[in-house]
N, C-alpha and C positions, 0 to 999 in steps of 0.2 A: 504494500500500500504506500502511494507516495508522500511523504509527510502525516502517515495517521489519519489520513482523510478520509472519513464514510464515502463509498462510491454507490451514485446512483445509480438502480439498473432498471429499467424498463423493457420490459414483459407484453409484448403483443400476441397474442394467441388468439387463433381461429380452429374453422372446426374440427382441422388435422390433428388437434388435439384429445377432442373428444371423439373422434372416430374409434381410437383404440379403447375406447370405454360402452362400443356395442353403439352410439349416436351416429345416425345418418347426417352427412353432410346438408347444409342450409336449401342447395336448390341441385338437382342432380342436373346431368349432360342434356337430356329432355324438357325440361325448365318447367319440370316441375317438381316439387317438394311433398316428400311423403303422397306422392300420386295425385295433388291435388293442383294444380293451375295457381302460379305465386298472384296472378294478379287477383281471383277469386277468394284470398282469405290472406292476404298481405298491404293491404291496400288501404287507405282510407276509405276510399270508394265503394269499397266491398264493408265495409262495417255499417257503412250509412246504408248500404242497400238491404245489406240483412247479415244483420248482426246478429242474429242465433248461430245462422251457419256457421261464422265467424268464429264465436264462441266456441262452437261445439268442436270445432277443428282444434283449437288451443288444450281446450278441457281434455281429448284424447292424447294431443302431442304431450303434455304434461306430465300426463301417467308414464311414458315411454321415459321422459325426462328424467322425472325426480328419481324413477326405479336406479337408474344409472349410477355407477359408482367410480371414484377419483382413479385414475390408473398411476402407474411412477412416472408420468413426467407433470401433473397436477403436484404431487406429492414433494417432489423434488423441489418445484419450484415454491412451496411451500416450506420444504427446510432450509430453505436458502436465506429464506425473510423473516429465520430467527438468527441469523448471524449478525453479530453487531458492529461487522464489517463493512455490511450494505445495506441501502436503503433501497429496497423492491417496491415498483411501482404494477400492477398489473392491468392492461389495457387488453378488455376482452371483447371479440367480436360474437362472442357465445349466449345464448340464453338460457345453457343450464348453470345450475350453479356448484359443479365439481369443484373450480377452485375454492368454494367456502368450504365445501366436505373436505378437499384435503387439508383443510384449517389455514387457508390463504386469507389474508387484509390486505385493505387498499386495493383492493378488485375495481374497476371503473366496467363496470357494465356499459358500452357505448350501445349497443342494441337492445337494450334491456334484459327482463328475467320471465322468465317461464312463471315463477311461482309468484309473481305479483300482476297487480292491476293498479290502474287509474281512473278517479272517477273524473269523466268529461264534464261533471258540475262543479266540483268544488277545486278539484288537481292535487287532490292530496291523493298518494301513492301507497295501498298495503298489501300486504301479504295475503296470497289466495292460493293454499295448499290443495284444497277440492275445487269441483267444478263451479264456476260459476254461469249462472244464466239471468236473462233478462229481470227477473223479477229480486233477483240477489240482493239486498243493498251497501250504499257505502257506508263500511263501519264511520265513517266522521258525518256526514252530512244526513246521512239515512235515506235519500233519494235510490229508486229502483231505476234501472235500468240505461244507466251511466255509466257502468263498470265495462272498462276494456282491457285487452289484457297490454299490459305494460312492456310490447316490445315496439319497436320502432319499426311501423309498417313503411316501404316503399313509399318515397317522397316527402317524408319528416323528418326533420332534424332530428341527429343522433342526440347520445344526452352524455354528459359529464365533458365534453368538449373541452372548454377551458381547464379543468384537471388535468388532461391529460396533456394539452399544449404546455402548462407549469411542467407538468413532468417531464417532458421531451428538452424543454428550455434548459431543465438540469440535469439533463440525462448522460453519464460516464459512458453507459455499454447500451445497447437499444438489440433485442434478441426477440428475434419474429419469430413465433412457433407455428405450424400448419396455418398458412393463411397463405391464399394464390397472388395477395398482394397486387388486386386488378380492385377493390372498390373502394373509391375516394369517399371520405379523406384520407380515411385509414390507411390508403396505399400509399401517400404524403408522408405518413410518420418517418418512414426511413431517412426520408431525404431531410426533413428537419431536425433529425438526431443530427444525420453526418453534418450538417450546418456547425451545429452546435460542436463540431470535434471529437462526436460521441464514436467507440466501437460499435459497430455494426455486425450480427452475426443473423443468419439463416440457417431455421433448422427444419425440415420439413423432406415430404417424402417425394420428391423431386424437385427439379429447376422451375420457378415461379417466372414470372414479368420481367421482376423485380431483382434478379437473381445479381446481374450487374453489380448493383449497389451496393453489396455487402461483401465487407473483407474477408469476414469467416464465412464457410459454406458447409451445411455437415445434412446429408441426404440418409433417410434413410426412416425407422419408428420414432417419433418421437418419444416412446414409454423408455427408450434403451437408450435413445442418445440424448434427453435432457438431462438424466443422473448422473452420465457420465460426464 
């Protein structure tokens, strides 16, 4: 360490990550997701049209979700962020929440979470382990039929944004995990590390976009080569 100095590290992980944890990738080759048309139940357009359907698509993906468990490269990078050597930042493009299971903080969920909702009446954001449906209400406001599920459908601004710009601004080492590194902005983080003079490394199970930009390059599981 040079002079004693805590090093930041920032942690980008997509779904290459929880693939080895049994989770289908976001949108398959066919463009569609879990068999379903991303623009029919990812959309705002599609919540406003009909929001049960909506609903019920989440409430199943949920189940699939939460059943899911951390593998070792979650785990790893969760023993990493008790060293009081580094300060670990983690930028997830994910909406399961493995990294909490494998007892990870400082998570930035930029697409949101599986197991929460937001009420479009009030914007206050909680926790929704079971299904919910139209008639559900918000635990704060109590209005039925407001509750969406808290992930950032196609065409809405991601969320924790400015956190994660903080953390890029001071970021030492910037380390992509399974992400194809094609959707902005989050395909921008690389190149605002290496701005910043940050290490750049790629971990993932082939050559991305993005591949250029990064000094370190290690191809392969992510379960076996994040620990390592």
């Amino acid at each position: 360490m040079e002079n004693g100095k805590t090093k930041n590290i920032v942690f980008l992980t997509g779904a290459g990550i929880s693939a080895e944890s049994g989770l289908s990738t976001f949108r398959d080759s066919d463009g569609l997701w879990n068999n379903h048309r991303v623009e029919d139940v990812a959309t705002a357009e599609a919540f406003v049209r009909q929001p049960e359907t909506v609903r019920s698509f989440y409430n199943e993906l949920k189940k699939d979700v939460l059943s899911a468990r951390p593998n070792p490269a979650h785990l790893a990078i969760a023993k990493l962020q008790e060293s009081p050597l580094y300060h670990v930042t983690v930028i997830t493009q994910n909406v399961d929440t493995l990294h909490e299971q494998a007892g990870s903080e400082n998570v930035l969920h930029i697409h949101g979470r599986i197991d929460q909702v937001v009420c479009l009446n009030c914007g206050k954001v909680s926790q929704a382990l079971g299904s919910v449906t139209g008639k559900t209400p918000c635990p704060f406001c109590r209005k039925e039929g407001f509750l969406k599920p808290n992930i950032v459908f196609f065409g809405e601004n991601l969320l924790f944004l400015d956190e994660a710009q903080n953390a890029l601004e001071n970021c030492d080492i910037f380390v992509s995990v399974g992400t194809s590194g094609t959707v902005y902005p989050a395909a921008g983080f690389v190149r605002e590390a290496l701005l910043r003079g940050a290490e750049t490394v790629e971990i993932n199970k082939e050559e991305s976009a993005y591949s250029f930009l990064f000094q370190k390059r290690f191809y392969g599981p992510a379960g076996k080569i994040v620990p390592a």
